[in-house]
C-alpha positions as CSV (number, residue, x, y, z in Angstrom):
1,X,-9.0,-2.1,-1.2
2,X,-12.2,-1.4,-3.2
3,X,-12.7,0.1,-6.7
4,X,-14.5,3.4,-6.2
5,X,-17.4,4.1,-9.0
6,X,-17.8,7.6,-10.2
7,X,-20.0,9.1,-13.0
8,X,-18.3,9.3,-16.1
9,X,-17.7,13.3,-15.4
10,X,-16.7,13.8,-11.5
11,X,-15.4,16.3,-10.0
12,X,-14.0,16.6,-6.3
13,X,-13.2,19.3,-3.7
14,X,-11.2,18.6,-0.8
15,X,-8.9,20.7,1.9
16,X,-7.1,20.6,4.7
17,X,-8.7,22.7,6.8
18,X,-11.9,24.9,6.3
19,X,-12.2,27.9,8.9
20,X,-15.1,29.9,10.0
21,X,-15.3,33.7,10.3
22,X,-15.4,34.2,14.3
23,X,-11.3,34.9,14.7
24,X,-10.0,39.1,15.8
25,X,-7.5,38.3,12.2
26,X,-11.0,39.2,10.7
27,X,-11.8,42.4,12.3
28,X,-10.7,44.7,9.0
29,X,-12.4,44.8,6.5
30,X,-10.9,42.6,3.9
31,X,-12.5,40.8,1.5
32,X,-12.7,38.8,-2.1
33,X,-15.4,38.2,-3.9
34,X,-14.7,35.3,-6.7
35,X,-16.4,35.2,-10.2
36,X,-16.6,32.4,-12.2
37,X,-17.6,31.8,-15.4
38,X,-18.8,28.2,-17.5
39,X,-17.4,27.8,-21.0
40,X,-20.9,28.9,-22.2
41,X,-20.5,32.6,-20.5
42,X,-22.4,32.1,-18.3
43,X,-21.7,33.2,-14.7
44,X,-21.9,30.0,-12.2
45,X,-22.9,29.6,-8.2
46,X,-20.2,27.8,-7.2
47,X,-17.7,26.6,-4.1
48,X,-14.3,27.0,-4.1
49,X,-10.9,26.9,-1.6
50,X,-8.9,29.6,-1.0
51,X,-5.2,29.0,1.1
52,X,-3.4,31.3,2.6
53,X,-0.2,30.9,1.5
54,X,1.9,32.1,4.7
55,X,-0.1,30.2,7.3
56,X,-1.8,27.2,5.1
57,X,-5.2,28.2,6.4
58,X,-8.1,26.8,4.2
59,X,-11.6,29.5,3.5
60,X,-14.1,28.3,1.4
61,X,-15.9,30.8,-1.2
62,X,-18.9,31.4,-2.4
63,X,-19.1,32.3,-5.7
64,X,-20.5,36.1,-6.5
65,X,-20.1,36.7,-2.6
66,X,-18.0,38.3,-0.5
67,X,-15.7,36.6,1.9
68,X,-13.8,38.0,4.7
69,X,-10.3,36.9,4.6
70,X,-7.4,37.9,7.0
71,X,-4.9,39.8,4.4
72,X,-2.5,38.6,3.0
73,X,-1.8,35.7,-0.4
74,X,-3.7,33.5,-1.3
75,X,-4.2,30.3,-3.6
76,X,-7.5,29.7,-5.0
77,X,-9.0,26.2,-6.7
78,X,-11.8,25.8,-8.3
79,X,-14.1,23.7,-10.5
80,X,-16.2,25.2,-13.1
81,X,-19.0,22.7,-14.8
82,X,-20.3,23.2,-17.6
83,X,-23.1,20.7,-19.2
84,X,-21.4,17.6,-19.0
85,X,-17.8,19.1,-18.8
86,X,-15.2,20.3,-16.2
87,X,-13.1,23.2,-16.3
88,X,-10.3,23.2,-13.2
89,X,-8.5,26.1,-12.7
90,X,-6.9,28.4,-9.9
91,X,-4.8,31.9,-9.1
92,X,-3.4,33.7,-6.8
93,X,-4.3,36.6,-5.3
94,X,-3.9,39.4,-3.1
95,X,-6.4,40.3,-0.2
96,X,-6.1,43.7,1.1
97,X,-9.5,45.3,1.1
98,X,-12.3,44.7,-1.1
99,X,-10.3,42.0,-3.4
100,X,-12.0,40.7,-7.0
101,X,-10.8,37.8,-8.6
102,X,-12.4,36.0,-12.0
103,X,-11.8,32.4,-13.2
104,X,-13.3,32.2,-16.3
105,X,-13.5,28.8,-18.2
106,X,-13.8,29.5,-22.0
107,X,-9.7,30.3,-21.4
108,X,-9.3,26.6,-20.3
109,X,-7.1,24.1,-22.3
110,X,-8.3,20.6,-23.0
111,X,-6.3,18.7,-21.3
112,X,-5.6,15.0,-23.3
113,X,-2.8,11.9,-22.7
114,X,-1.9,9.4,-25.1
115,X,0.1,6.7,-26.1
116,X,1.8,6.6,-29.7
117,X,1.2,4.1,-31.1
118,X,-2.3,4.1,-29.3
119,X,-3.4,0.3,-28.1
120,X,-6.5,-0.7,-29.8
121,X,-9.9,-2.1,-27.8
122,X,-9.0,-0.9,-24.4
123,X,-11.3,1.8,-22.5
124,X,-9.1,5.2,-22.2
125,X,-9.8,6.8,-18.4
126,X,-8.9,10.5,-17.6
127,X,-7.8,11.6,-13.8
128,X,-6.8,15.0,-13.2
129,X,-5.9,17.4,-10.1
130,X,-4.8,20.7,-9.0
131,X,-3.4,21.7,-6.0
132,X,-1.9,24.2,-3.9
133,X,1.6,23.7,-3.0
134,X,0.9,25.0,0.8
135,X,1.9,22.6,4.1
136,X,-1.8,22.2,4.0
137,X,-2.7,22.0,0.1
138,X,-6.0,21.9,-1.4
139,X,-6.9,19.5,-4.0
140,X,-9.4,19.3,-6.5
141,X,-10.1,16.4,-9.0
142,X,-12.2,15.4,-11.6
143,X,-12.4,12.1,-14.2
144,X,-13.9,10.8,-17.5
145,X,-13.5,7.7,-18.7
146,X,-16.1,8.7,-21.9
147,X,-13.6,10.7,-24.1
148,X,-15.9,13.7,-22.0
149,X,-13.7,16.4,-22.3
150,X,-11.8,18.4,-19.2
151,X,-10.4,21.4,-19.6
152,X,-7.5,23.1,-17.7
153,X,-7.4,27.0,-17.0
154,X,-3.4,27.8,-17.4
155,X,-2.0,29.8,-14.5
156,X,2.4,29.7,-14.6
157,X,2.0,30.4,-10.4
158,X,4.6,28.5,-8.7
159,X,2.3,28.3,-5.8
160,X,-0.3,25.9,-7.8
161,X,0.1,22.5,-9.1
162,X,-1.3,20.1,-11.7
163,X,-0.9,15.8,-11.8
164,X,-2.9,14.2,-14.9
165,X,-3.1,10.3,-15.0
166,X,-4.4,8.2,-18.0
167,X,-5.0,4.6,-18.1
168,X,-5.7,1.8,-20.8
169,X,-7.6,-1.2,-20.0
170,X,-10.1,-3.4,-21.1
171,X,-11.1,-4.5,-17.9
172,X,-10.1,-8.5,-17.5
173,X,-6.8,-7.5,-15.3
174,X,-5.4,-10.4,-17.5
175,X,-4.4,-8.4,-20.5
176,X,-2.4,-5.4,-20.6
177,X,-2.6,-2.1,-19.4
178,X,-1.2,1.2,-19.5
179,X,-1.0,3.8,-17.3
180,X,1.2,7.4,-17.3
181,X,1.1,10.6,-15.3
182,X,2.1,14.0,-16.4
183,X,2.9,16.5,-13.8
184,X,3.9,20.4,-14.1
185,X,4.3,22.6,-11.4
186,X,1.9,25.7,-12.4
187,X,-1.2,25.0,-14.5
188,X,-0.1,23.9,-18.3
189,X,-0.9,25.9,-21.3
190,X,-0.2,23.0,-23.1
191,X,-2.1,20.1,-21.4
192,X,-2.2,17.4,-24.1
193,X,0.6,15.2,-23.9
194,X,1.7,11.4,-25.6
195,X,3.9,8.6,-24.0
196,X,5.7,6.5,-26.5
197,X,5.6,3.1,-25.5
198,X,8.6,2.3,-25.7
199,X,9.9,5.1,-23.1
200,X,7.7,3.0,-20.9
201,X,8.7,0.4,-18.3
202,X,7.1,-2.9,-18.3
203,X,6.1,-4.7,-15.0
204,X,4.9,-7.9,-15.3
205,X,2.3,-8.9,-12.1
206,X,1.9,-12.6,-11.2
207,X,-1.9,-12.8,-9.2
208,X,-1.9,-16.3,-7.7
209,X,-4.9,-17.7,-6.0
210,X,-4.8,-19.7,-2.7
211,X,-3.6,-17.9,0.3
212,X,-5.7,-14.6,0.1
213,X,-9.1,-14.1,1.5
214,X,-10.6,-12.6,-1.8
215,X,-12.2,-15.2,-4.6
216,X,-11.6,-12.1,-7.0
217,X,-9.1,-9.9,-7.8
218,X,-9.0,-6.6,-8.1
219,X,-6.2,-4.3,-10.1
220,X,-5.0,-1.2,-9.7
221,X,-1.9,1.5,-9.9
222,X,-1.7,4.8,-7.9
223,X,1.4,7.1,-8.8
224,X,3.0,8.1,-5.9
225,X,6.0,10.6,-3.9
226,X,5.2,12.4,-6.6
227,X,3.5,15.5,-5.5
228,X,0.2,16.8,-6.6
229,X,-1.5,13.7,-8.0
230,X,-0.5,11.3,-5.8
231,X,-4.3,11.2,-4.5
232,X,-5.2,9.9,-8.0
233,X,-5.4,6.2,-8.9
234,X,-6.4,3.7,-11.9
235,X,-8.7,0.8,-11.9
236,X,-7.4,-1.2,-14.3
237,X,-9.9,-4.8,-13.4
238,X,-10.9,-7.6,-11.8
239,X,-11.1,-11.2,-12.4
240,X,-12.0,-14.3,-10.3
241,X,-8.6,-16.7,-11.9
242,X,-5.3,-16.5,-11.2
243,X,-3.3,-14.0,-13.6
244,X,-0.2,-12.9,-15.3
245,X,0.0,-9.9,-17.2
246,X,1.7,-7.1,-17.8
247,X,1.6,-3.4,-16.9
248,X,2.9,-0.6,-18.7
249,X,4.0,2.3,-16.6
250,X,5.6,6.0,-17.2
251,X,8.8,6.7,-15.4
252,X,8.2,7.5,-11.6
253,X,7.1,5.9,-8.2
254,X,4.3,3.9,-8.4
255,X,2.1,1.6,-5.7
256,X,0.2,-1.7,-7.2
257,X,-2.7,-2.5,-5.8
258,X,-4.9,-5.8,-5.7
259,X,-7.5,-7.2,-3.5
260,X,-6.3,-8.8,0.1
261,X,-2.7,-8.1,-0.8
262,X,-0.6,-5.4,0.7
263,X,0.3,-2.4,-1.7
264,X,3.4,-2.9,-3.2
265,X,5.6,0.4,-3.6
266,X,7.7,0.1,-7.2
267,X,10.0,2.8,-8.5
268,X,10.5,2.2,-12.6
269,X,12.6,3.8,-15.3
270,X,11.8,4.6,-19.0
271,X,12.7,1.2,-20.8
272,X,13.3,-1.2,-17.9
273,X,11.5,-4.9,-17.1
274,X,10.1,-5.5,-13.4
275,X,8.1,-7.8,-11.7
276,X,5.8,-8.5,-9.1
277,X,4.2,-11.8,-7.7
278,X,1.0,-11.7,-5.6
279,X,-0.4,-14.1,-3.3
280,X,2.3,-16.4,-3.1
281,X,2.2,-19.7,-0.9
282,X,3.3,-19.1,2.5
283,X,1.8,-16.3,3.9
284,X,3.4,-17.0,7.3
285,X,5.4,-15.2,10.6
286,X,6.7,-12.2,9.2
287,X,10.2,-10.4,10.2
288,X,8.9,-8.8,13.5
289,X,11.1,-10.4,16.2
290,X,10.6,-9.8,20.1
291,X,12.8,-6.5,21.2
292,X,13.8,-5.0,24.3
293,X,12.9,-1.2,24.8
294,X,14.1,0.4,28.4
295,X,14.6,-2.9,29.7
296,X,10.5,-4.0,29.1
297,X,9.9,-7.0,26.3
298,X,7.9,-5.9,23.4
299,X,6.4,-7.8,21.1
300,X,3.9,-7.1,18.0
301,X,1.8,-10.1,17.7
302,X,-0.2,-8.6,14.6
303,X,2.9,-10.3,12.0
304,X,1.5,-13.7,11.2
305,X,0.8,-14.0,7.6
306,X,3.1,-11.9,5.9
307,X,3.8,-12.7,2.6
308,X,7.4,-13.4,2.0
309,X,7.6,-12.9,-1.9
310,X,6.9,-9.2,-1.0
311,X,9.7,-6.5,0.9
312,X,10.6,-7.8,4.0
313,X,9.1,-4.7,6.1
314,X,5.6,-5.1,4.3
315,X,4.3,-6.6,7.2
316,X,1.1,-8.6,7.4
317,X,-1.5,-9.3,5.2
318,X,-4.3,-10.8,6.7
319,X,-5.9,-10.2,10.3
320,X,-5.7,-13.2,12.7
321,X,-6.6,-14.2,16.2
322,X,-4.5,-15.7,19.0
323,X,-2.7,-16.0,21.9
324,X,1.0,-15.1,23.1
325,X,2.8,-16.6,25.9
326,X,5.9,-16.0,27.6
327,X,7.6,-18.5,30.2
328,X,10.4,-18.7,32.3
329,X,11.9,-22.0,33.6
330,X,8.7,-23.7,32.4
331,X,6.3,-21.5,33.9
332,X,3.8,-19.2,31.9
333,X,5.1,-15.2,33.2
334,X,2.7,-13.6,30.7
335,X,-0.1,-14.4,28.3
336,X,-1.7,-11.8,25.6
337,X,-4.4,-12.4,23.3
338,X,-4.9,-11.2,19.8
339,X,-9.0,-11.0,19.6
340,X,-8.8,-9.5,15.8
341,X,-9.3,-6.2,14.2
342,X,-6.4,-4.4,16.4
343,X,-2.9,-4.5,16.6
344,X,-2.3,-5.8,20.0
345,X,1.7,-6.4,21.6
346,X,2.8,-8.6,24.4
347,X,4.8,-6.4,27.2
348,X,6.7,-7.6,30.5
349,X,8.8,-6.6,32.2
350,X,11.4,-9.5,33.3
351,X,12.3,-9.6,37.4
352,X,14.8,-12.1,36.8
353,X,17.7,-13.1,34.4
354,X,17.7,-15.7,32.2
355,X,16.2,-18.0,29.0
356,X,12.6,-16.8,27.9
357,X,10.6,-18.6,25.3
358,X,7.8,-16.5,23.8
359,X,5.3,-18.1,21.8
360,X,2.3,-16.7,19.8
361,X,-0.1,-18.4,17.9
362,X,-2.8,-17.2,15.3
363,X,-5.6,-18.3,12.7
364,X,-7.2,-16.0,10.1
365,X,-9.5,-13.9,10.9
366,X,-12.0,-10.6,9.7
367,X,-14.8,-9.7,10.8
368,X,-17.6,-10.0,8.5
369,X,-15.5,-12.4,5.8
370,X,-16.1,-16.0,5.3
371,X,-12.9,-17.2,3.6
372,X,-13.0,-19.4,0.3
373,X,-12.7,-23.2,0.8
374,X,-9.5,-24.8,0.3
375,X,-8.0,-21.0,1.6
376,X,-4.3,-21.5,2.3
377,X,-2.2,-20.0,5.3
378,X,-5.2,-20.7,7.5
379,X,-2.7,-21.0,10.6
380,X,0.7,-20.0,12.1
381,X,3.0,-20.2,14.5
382,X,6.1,-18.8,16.1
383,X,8.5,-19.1,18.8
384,X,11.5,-17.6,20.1
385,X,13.9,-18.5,22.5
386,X,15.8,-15.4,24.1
387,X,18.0,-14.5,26.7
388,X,16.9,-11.5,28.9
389,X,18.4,-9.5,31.3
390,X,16.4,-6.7,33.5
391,X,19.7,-4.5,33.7
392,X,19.9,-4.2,29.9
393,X,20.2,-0.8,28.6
394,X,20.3,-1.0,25.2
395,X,16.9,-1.1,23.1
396,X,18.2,-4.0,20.9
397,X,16.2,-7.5,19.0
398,X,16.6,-10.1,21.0
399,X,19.4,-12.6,19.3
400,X,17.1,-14.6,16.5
401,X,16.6,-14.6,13.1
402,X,12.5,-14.3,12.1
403,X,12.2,-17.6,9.5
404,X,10.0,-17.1,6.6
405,X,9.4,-20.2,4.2
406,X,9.1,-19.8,0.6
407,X,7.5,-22.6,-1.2
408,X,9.2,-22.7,-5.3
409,X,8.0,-24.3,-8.4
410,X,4.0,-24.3,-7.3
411,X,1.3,-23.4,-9.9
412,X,-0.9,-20.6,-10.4
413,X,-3.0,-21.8,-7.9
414,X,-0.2,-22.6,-5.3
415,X,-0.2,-26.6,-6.3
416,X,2.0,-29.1,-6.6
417,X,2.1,-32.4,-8.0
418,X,1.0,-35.6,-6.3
419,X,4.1,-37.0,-5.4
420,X,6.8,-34.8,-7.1
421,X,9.4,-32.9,-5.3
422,X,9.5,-29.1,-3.9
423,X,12.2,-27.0,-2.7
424,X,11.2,-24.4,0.1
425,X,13.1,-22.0,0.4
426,X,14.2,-20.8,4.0
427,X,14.7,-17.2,4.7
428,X,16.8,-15.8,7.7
429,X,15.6,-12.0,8.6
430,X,17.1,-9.7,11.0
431,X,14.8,-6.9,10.7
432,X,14.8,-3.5,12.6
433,X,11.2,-2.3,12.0
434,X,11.6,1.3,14.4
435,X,14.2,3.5,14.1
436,X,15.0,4.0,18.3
437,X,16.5,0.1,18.3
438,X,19.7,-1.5,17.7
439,X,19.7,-4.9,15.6
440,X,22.9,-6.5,17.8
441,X,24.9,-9.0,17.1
442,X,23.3,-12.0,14.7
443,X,22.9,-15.0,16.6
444,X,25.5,-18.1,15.4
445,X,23.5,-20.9,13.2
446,X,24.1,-24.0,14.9
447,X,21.5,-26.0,12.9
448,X,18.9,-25.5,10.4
449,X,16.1,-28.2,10.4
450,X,12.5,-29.0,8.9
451,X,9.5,-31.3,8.9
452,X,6.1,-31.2,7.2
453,X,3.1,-32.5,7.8
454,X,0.4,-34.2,5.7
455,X,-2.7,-34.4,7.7
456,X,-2.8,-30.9,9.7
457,X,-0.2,-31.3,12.4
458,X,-1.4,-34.5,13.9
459,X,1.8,-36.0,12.4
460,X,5.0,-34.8,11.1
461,X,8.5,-36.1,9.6
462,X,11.6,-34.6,9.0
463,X,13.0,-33.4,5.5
464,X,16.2,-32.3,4.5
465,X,17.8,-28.9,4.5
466,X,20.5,-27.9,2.4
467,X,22.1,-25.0,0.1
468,X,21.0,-24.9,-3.0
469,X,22.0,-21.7,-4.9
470,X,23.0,-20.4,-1.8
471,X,20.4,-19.9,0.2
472,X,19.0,-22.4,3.2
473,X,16.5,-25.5,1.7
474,X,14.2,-27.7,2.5
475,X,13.5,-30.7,0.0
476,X,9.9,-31.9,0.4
477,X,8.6,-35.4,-1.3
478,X,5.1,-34.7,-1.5
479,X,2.4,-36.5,-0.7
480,X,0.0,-37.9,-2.7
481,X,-3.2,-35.4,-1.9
482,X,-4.2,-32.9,0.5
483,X,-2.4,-29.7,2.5
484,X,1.3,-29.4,3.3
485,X,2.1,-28.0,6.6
486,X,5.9,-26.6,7.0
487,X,7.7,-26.3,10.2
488,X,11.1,-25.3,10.5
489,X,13.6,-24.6,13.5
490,X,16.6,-22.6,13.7
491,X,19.1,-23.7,16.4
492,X,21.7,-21.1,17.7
493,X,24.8,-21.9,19.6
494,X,23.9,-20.1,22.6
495,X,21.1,-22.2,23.1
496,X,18.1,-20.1,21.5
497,X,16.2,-20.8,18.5
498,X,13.5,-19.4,16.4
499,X,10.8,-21.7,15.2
500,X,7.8,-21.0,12.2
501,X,5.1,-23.2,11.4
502,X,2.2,-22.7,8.9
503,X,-0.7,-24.6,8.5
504,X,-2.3,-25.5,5.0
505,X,1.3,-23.8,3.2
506,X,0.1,-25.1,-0.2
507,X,-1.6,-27.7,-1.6
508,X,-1.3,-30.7,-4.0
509,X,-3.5,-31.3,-6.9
């Protein structure tokens, strides 16, 4: 993700569609001609989008010129400078014949959010849009983040929409911050609005540093599933240390954002706590597992370094390159390599019945990036060991669990202590990731088992696993410098197993 820069007074038009004039709909003469009008008086040359409300389709205006239009209804949008300011506003209108329509800005609103009581020493940002609510809408946006003032032009159309987001920050994304939207349906006559804080819901965000590709990071919220204003977004700051601060968010649906992390989708309520932890240690095989579909093998090989504190369907994080085999009785049936930058699968379709083991192997990798020294997760691995039959007819996972390992009690930085002891955490995930396969039966645990290594692979020795707080562990005496390396195997009593390994899984220091 990277943080956009606009001037302090923006504003932005975007449609769906813009058409030309060539079509037979155009043959009558109908027309509209748009006026529109800066908070001085003053009549402006200006763009603006007009939608037809039956069919979606998107006409751009000129205005003070005529525009033939097919007849019919139409929304029109529109942004109105004046000086330093911006007036938003829209109507609709009917286009049969020679159709006139006037937006006039000195009847705009200021439109204003605020927090009671307000934060002291943070920078205040304004984001607003209209939109039509059309299958195709269009959108228009503008932002201060001066106190500049924006106005509103109030319009109580159902067929128009309006999202306003305001944000509180100083900047460090290690301090607080507020954010809240206000939406109406319509254009409000009445667009100033405050948020107590304490109708707000809190979500603290944990930024650790070690696995991610990024020496910085970068904040920001974006409301979402919201409607019109789901296009805006907040920059609330960037720091090179690990962080841990907290967020203070208006009721609604809401995606966080930070640099070379996946977004994370929250929903909050007025009042409640959440949290969210970035850049966890082991960043690793995700939950994609190898699936049959019409009796072919598929499998995505682009799930290697997921990270596991996160949902279980975010998928991976950072790009890596590789190679996937697939053997039968020993012998290599199918290779597929993973050259970066794409989101390659391994397909075969077996001849013969039996055990399969599919392995695929990956190490970081985008194009243009040099990673940080000391960057965790620099490796993975995974196999599977499946039974497949070519007469199968149901689109079904293949009977394994996907093993993610989950390192507890580490640092900011993803540390631990020469010597001292960490439990890891060992997660069992049947995932169905597309909607057109069965999950199946789960495989039977015969055993669950781990080693780690100290010096990259080159050696390994076994640690225990047990159940601690009910869930699968593995007890790790560390060593007294340098990267961990996890490995751990789970057996099946049919005689499968799934196996994940990552490379550099945390660090001690």
């Amino acid at each position: 993700m990277s943080i956009r820069a606009l001037p302090a007074t923006a504003a932005v038009l975007s449609t769906a569609l813009l058409l030309t004039t060539g079509s037979a709909a155009l043959a009558a003469s109908n027309t509209l001609t748009l006026t529109a009008v800066n908070r001085s008086g003053a009549k402006v040359a200006i763009s603006a989008t007009a939608v037809n409300l039956s069919t979606s389709s998107s006409y751009t205006l000129r205005a003070g010129k005529a525009r033939k239009l097919p007849k019919g209804n139409y929304a029109v949008v529109v942004s109105i400078p004046t000086g330093s300011t911006t007036t938003l506003g829209g109507r609709t209108v009917k286009v049969s014949g020679n159709s006139k329509l006037t937006l006039d800005a000195r009847s705009g609103r200021r439109i204003s959010l605020g927090l009671n009581p307000a934060p002291s020493g943070l920078a205040a940002r304004l984001d607003v849009q209209i939109c039509t609510k059309t299958d195709a809408p269009a959108r228009i946006d503008a932002s201060t983040w001066d106190r500049t003032a924006l106005y509103v032009i109030p319009s109580k159309s159902t067929k128009l929409a309006y999202g306003a987001l305001g944000s509180w920050t100083d900047g460090s994304a290690e301090t607080a911050s507020y954010a809240v939207m206000h939406r109406t349906t319509g254009l409000p006559s009445a667009p100033a609005k405050t948020f107590r804080r304490t109708g707000l819901a809190t979500v603290q965000v944990t930024s650790r540093r070690g696995p991610n590709s990024a020496n910085y990071l970068n904040q920001a919220v974006q409301p979402v599933k919201g409607g019109c204003g789901d296009d805006l977004w907040a920059p609330l700051g960037s720091t090179d240390r690990p962080a841990s601060n907290k967020l203070y968010l208006s009721a609604g649906t809401w995606d966080l954002q930070a640099e070379g992390t996946p977004t994370v989708t929250r929903k909050v309520a007025a009042g409640k706590a959440y949290s969210v932890r970035l850049n966890s240690a082991g960043w690793g095989p995700g939950t994609e597992l190898p699936y049959t579909y019409q009796g072919r093998l598929e499998f995505p090989l682009d799930d290697m370094f997921a990270d596991p504190s996160l949902s279980a369907t975010s998928g991976s994080i950072s790009d890596g390159r590789g190679t996937a085999t697939l053997t039968y009785r020993g012998k290599v049936v199918k290779t597929r390599s993973n050259p970066g930058g794409s989101r390659p699968s391994l397909y075969y379709r077996p001849a013969k019945a039996g055990w399969y083991t599919l392995t695929n192997t990956a190490t970081r990798y985008e194009a243009g990036v040099t990673f940080p020294a000391g960057m965790l997760s620099t490796s993975s691995r995974v196999t599977y060991r499946f039974p497949l039959n070519p007469k199968a007819k149901k689109n079904t996972l293949a009977p394994n669990y996907s093993v993610q390992i989950i390192p507890a009690g580490l640092d900011l930085y993803n540390k631990a202590k020469p010597g001292s002891t960490t439990t890891v955490t060992l997660r069992l995930n049947r995932v169905v990731h597309y909607e057109d396969l069965t999950r199946g039966a789960n495989p039977k645990l015969k055993s669950l088992t781990a080693k780690i290594s100290a010096d990259g692979g080159k050696t390994w020795r076994a640690v225990p696993v047990r159940k601690i707080g009910g869930n699968w562990t593995a007890v790790v005496k560390n060593p007294a410098a340098g990267y961990v390396a996890v490995s751990v195997r789970a057996t099946y009593t049919s005689g499968g197993y799934s196996e994940s390994t990552i490379y550099r899984t945390y660090r001690i220091g």
